[in-house]
Biotite code that builds the C-alpha atoms (Angstrom):
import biotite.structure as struc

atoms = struc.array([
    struc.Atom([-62.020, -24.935, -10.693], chain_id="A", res_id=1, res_name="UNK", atom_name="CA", element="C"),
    struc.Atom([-58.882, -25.632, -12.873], chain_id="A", res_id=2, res_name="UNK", atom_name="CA", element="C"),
    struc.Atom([-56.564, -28.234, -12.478], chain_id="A", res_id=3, res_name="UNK", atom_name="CA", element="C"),
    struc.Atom([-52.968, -26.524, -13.416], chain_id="A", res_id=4, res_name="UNK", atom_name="CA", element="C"),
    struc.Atom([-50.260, -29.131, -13.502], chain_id="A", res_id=5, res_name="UNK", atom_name="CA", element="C"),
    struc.Atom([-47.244, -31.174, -14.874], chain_id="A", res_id=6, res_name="UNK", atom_name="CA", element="C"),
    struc.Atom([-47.106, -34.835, -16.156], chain_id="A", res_id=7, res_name="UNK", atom_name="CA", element="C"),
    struc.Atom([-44.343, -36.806, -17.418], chain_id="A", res_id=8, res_name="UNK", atom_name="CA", element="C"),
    struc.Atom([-44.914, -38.033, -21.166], chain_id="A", res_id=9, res_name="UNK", atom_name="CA", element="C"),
    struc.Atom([-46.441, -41.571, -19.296], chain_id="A", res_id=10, res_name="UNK", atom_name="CA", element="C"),
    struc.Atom([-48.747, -40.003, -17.433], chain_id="A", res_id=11, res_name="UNK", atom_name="CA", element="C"),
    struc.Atom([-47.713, -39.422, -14.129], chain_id="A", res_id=12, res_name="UNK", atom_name="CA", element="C"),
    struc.Atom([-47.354, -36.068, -11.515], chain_id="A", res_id=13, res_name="UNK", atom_name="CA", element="C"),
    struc.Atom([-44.314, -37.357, -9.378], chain_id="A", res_id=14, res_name="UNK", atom_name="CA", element="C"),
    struc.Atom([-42.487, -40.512, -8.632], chain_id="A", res_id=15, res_name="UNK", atom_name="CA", element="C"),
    struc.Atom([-44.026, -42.632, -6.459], chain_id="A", res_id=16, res_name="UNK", atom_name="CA", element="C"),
    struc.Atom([-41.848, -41.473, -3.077], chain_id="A", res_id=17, res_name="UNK", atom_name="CA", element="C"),
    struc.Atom([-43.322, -37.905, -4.071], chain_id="A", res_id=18, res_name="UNK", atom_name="CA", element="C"),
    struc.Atom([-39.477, -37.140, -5.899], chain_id="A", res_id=19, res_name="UNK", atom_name="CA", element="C"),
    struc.Atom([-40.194, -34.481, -8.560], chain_id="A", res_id=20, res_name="UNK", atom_name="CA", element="C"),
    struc.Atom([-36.701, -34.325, -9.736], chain_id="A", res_id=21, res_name="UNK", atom_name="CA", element="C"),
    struc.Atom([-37.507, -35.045, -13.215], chain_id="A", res_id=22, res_name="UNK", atom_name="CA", element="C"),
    struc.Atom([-39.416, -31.561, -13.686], chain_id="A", res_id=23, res_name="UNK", atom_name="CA", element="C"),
    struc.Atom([-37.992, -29.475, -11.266], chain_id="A", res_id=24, res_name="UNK", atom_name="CA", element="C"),
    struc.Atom([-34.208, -29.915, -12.985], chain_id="A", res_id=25, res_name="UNK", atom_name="CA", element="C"),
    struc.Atom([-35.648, -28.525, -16.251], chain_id="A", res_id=26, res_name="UNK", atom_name="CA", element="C"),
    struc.Atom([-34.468, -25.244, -17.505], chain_id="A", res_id=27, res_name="UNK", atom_name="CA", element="C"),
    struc.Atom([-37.942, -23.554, -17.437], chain_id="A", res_id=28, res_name="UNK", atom_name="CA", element="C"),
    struc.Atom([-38.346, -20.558, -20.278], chain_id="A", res_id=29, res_name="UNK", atom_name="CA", element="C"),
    struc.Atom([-39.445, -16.665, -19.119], chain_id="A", res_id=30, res_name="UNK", atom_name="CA", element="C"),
    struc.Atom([-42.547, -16.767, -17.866], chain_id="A", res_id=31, res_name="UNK", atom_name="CA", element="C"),
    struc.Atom([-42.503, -20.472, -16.932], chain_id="A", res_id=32, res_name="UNK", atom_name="CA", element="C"),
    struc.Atom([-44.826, -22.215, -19.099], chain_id="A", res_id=33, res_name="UNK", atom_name="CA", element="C"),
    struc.Atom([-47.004, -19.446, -18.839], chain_id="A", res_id=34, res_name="UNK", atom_name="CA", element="C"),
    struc.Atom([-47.269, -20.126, -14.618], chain_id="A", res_id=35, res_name="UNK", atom_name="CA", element="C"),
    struc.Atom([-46.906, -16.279, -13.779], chain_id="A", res_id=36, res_name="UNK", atom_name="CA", element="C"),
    struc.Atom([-49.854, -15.375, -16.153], chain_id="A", res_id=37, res_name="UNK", atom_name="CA", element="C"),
    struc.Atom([-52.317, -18.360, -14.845], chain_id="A", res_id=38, res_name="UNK", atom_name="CA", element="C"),
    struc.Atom([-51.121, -17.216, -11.017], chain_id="A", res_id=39, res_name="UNK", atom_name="CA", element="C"),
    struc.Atom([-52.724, -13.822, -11.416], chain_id="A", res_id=40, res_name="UNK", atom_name="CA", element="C"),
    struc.Atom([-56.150, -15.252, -12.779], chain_id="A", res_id=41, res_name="UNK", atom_name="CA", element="C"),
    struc.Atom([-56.826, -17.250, -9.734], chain_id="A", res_id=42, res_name="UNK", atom_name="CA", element="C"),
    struc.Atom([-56.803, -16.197, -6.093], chain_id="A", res_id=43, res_name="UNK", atom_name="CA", element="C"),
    struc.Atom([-57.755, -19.671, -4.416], chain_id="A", res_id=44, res_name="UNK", atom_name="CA", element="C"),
    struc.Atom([-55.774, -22.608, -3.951], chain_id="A", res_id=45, res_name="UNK", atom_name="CA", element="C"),
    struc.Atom([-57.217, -26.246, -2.870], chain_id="A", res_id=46, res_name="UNK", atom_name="CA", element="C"),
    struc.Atom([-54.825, -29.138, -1.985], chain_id="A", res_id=47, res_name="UNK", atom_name="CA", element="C"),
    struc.Atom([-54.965, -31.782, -0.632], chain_id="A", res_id=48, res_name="UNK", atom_name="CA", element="C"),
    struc.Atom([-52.785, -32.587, 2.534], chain_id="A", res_id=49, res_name="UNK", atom_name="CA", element="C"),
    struc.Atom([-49.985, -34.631, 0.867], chain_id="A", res_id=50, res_name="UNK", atom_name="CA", element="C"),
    struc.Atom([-49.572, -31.796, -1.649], chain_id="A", res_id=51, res_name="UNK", atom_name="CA", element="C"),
    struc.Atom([-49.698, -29.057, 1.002], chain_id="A", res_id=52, res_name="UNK", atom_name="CA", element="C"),
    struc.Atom([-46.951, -30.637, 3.263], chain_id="A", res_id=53, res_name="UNK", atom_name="CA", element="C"),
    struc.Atom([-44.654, -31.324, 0.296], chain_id="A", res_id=54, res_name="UNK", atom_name="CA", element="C"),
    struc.Atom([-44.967, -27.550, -0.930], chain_id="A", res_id=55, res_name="UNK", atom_name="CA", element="C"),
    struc.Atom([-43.761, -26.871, 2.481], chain_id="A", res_id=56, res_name="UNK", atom_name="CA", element="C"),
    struc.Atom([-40.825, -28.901, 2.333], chain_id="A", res_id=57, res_name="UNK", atom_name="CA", element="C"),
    struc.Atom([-40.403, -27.516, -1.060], chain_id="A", res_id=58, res_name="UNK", atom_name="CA", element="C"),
    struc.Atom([-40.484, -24.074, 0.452], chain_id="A", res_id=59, res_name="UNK", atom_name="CA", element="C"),
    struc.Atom([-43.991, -22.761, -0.754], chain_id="A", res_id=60, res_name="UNK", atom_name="CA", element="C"),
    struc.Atom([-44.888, -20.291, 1.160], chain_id="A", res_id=61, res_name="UNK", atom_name="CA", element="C"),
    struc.Atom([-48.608, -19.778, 2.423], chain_id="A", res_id=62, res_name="UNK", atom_name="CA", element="C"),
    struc.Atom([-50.377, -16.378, 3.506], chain_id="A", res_id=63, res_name="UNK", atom_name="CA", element="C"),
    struc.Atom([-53.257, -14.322, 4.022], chain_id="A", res_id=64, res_name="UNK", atom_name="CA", element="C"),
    struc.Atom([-52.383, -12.581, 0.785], chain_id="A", res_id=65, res_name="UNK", atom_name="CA", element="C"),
    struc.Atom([-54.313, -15.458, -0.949], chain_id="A", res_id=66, res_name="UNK", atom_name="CA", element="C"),
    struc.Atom([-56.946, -18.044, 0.532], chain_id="A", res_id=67, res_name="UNK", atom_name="CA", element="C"),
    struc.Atom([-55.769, -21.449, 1.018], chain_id="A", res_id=68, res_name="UNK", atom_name="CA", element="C"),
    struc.Atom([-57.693, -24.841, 1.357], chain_id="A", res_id=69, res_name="UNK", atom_name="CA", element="C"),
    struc.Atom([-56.508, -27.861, 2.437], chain_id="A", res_id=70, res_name="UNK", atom_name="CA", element="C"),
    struc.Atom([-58.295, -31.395, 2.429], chain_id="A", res_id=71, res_name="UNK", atom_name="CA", element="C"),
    struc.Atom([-57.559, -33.252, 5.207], chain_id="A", res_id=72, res_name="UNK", atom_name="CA", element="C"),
    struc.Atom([-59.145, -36.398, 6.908], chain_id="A", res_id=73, res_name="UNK", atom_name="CA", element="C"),
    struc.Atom([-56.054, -36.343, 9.636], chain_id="A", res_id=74, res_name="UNK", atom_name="CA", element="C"),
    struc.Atom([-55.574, -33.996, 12.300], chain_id="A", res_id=75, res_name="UNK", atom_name="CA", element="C"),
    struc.Atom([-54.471, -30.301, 11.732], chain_id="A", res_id=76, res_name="UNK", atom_name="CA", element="C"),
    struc.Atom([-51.005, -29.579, 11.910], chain_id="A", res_id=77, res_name="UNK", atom_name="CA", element="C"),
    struc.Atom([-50.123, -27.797, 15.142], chain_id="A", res_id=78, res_name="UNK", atom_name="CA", element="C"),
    struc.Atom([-48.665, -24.675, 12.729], chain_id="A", res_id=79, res_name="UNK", atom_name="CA", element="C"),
    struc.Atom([-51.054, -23.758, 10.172], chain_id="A", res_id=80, res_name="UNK", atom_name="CA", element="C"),
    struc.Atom([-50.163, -20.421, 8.545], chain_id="A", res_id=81, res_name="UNK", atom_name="CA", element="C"),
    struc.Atom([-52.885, -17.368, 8.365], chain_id="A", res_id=82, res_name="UNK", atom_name="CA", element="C"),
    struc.Atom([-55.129, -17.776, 5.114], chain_id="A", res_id=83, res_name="UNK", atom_name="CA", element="C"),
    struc.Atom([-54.815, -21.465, 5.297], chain_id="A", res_id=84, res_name="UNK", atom_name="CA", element="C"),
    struc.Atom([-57.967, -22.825, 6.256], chain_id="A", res_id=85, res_name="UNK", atom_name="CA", element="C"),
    struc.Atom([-58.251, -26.689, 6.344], chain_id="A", res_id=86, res_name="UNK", atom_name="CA", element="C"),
    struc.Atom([-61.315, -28.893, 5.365], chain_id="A", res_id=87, res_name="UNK", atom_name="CA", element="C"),
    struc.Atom([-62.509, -32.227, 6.423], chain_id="A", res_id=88, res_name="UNK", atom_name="CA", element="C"),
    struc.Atom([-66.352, -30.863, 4.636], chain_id="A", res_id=89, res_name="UNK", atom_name="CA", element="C"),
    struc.Atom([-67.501, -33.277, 1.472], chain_id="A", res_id=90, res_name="UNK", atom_name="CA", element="C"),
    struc.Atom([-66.513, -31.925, -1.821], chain_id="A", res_id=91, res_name="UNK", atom_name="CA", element="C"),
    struc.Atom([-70.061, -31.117, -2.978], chain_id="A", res_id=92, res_name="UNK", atom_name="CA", element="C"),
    struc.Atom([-71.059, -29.148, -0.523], chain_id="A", res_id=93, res_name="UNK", atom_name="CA", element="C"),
    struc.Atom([-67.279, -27.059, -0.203], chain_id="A", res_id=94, res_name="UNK", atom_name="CA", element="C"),
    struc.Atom([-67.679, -26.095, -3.670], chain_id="A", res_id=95, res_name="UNK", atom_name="CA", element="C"),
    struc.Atom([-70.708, -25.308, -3.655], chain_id="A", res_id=96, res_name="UNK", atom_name="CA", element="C"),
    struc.Atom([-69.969, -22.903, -0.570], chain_id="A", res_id=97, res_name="UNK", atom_name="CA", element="C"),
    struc.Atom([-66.938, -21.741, -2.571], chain_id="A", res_id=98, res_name="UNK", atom_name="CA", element="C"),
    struc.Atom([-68.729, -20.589, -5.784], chain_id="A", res_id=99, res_name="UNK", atom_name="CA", element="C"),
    struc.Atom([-71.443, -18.944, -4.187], chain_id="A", res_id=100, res_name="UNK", atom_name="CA", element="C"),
    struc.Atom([-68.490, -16.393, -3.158], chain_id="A", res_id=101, res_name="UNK", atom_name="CA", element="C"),
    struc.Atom([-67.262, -13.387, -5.553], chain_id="A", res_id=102, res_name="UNK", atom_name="CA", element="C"),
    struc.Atom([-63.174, -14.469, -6.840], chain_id="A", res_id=103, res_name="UNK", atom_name="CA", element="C"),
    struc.Atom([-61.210, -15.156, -9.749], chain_id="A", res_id=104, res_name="UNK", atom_name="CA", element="C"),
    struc.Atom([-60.209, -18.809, -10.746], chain_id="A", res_id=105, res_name="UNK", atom_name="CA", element="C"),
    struc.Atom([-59.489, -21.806, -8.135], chain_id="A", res_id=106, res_name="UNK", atom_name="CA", element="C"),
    struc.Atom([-56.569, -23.828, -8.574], chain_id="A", res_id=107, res_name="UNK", atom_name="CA", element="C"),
    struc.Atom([-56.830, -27.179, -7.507], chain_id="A", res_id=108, res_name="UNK", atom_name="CA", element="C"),
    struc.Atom([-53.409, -28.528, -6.907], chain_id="A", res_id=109, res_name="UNK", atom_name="CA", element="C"),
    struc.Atom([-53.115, -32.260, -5.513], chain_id="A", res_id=110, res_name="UNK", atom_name="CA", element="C"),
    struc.Atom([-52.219, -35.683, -6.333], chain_id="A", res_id=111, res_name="UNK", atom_name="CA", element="C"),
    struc.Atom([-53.850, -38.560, -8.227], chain_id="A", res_id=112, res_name="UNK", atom_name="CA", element="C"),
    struc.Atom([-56.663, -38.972, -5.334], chain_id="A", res_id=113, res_name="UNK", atom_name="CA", element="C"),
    struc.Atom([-57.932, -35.422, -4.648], chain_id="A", res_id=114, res_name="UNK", atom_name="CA", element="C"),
    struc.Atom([-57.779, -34.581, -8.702], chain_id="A", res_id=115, res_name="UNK", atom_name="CA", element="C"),
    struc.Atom([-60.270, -37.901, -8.922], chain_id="A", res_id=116, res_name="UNK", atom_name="CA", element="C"),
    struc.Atom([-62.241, -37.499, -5.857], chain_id="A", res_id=117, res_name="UNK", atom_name="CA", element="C"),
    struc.Atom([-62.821, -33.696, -7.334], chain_id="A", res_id=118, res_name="UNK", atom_name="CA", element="C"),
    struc.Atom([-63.690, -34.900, -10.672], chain_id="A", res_id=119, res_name="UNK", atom_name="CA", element="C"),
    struc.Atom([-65.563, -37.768, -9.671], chain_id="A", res_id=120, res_name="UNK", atom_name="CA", element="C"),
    struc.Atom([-67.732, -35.120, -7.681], chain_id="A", res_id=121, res_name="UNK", atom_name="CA", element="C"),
    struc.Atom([-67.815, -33.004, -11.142], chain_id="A", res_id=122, res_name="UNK", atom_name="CA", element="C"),
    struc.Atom([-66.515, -30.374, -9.718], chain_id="A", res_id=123, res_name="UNK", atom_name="CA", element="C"),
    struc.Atom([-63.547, -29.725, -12.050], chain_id="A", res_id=124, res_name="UNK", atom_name="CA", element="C"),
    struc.Atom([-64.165, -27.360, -14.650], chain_id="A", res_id=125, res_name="UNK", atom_name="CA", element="C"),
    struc.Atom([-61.260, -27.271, -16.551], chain_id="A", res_id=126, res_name="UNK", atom_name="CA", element="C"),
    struc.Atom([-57.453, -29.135, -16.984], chain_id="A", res_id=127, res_name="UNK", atom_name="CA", element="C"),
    struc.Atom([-53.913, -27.154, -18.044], chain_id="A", res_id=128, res_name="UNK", atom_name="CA", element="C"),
    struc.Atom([-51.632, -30.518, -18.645], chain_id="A", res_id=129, res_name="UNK", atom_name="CA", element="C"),
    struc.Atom([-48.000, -29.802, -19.115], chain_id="A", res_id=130, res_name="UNK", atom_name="CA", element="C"),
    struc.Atom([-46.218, -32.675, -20.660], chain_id="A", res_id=131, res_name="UNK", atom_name="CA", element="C"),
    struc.Atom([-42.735, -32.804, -20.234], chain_id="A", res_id=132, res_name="UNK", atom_name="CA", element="C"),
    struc.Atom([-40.944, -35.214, -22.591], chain_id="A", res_id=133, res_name="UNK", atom_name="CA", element="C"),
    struc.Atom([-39.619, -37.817, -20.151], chain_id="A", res_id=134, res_name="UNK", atom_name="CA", element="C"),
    struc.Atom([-40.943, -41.394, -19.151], chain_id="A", res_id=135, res_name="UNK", atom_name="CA", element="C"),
    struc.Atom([-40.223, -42.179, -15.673], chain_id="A", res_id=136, res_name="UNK", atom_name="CA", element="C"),
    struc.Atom([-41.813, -45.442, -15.451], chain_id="A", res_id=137, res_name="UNK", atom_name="CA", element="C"),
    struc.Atom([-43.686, -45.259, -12.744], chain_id="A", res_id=138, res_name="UNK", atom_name="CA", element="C"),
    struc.Atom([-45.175, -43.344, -9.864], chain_id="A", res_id=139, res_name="UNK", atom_name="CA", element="C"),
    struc.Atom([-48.455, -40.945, -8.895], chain_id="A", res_id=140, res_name="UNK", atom_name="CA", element="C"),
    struc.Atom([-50.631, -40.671, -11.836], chain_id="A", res_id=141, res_name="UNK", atom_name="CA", element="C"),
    struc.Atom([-52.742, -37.691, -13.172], chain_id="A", res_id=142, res_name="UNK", atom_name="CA", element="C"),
    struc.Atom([-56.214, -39.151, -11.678], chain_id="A", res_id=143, res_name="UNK", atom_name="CA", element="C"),
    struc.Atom([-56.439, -42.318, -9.321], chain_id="A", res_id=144, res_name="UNK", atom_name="CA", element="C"),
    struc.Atom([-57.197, -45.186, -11.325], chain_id="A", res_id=145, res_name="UNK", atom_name="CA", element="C"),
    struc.Atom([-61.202, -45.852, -11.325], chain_id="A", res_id=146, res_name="UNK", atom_name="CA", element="C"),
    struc.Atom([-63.546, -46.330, -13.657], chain_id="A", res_id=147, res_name="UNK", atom_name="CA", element="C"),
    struc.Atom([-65.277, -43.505, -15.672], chain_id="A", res_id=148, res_name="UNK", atom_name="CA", element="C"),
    struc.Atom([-65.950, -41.900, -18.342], chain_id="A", res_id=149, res_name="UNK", atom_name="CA", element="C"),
    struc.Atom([-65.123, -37.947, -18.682], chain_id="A", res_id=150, res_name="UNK", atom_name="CA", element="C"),
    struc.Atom([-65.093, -36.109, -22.461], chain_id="A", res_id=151, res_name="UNK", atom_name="CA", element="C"),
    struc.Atom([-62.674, -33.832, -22.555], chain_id="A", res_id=152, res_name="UNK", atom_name="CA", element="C"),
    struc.Atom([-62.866, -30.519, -25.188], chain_id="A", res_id=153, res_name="UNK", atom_name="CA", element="C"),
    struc.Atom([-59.835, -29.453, -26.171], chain_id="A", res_id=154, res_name="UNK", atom_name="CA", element="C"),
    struc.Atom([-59.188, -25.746, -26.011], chain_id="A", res_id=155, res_name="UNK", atom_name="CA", element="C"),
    struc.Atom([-55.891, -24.935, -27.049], chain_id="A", res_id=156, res_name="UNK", atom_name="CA", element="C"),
    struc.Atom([-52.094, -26.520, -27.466], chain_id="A", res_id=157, res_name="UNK", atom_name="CA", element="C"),
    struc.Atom([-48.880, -24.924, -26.904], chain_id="A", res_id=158, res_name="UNK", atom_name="CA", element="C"),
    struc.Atom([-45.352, -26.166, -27.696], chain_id="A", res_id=159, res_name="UNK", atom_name="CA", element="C"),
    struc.Atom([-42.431, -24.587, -26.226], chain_id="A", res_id=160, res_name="UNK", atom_name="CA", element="C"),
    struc.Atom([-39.097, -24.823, -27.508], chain_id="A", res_id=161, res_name="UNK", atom_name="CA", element="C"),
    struc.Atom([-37.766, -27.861, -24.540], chain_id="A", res_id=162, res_name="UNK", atom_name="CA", element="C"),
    struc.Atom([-40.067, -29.909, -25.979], chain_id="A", res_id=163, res_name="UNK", atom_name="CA", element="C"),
    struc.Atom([-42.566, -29.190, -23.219], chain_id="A", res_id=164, res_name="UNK", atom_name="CA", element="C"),
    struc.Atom([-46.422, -29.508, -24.597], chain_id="A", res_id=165, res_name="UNK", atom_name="CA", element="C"),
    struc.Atom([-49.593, -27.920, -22.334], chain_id="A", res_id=166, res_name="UNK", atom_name="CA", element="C"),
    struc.Atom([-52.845, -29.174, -23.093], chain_id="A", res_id=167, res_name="UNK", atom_name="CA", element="C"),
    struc.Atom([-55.890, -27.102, -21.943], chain_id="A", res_id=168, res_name="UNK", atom_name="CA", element="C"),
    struc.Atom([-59.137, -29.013, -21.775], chain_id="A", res_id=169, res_name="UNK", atom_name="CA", element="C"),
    struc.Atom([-62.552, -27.889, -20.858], chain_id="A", res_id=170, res_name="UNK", atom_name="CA", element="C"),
    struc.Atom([-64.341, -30.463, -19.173], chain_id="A", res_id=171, res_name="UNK", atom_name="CA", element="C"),
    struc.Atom([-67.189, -31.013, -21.464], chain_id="A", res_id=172, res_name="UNK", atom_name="CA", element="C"),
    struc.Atom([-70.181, -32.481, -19.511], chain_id="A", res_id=173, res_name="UNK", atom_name="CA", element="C"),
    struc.Atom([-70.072, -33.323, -15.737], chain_id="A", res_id=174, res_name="UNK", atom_name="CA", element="C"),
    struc.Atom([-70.918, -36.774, -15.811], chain_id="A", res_id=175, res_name="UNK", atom_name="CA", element="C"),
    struc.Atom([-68.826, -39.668, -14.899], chain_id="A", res_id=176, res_name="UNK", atom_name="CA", element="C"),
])
């Protein structure tokens, strides 16, 4: 389970109405930040609902070419695509379902509350940060604020020419 996602150089995934204007106006270099590469390692994508219906108004789209989970405590939307199969099941006991099955890499993609509730469950294996060099003052941060206690190793650093630093962290024990 790896968290792939962008942060602004204070910390945080999106302004607090959601507005992502910040990072999606950047020039982005071939390959974009090495996106199309991680894409083809994984082949399962968990969001949480907030994140799923702004990809949609984004324009993401969602098929049965690749399985889809969204976390939900609200009721389905009336026009769920194939391959998208929502989930209202703890976090344990979906991940534990999911890894018992054969794949390639999970992406969790979500805001500050499903990244904690995931990694306060220790079910996050692994963080790509992208830290794009602008403060924005406020908004949604990385992880929902609680307390803990989570080592991080670090595996590698790239810079890219924008100014544009990714962290990738393995998370080093699964206690919190």
């Amino acid at each position: 389970m790896i968290v792939h996602i962008a942060t602004s150089a204070d910390g945080y995934i999106a302004r607090t109405d959601g507005d992502l204007e910040w990072l999606t106006s950047r020039p982005a270099p071939e390959g974009f930040y090495g996106m199309n590469a991680f894409m083809g390692s994984i082949d399962t994508k968990v969001l949480g609902r907030k994140t799923y219906e702004m990809s949609l108004e984004m324009g993401a789209k969602f098929d049965s070419g690749s399985r889809t989970f969204v976390f939900s405590r609200h009721s389905p939307p009336a026009d769920v695509p194939s391959g998208v199969e929502l989930v209202s099941d703890s976090i344990d006991r979906f991940v534990s379902r999911l890894r018992e099955q054969p794949g390639k890499d999970i992406w969790l993609m979500g805001g500050g509350e499903i990244i904690a509730s995931f990694l306060d469950a220790q079910a996050i294996d692994e963080f790509v940060i992208s830290v794009a060099p602008v403060f924005i003052g406020e908004g949604i941060p990385l992880i929902a604020r609680r307390r803990r206690h989570v080592p991080l190793e670090l595996r590698s650093v790239e810079r890219f020419e924008d100014g544009l630093v990714q962290l990738h962290y393995r998370v080093q024990n699964k206690c919190c």
